[in-house]
C-alpha positions, 0 to 999 in steps of 0.5 A, spaced: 690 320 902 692 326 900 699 325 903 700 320 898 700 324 893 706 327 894 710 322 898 709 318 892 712 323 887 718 325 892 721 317 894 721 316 887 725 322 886 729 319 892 730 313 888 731 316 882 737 321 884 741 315 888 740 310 883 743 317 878 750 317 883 750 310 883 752 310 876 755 315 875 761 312 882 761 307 877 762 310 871 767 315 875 771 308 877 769 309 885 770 301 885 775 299 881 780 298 886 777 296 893 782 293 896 788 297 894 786 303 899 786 297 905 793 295 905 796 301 903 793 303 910 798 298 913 804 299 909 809 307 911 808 312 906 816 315 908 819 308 907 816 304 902 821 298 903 820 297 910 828 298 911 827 301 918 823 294 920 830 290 915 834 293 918 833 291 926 831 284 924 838 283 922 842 287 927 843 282 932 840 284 939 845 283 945 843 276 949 838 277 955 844 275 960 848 280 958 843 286 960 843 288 967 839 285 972 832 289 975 834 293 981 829 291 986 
């Protein structure tokens, strides 16, 4: 019983200070903008118009018969 007396005390100071820095990541603005760091993981940072990736799209690739055939 004596165990409760100071258990009790701790996890509501526990509870206290996670309550105290959840709002302060809300004040701070930690979640005005979930979704912007997930995609920006799919986009490149040095080519933000995905030129690279347009470029080879619109060059034309040579037909599957013109190249050269396996060697065995």
């Amino acid at each position: 019983m004596p165990a409760l007396y100071i258990m009790i005390p701790a996890a509501l100071l526990i509870v206290a200070i996670a309550i105290y820095i959840f709002f302060w990541a809300v004040d701070s603005g930690q979640y005005d903008d979930l979704d912007g760091p997930a995609h920006s993981v799919l986009f490149d940072d040095q080519d933000p118009n995905h030129l690279a990736a347009i470029d080879k799209a619109k060059s034309p690739e040579p037909p599957a018969a013109a190249k050269d055939p396996p060697h065995a």
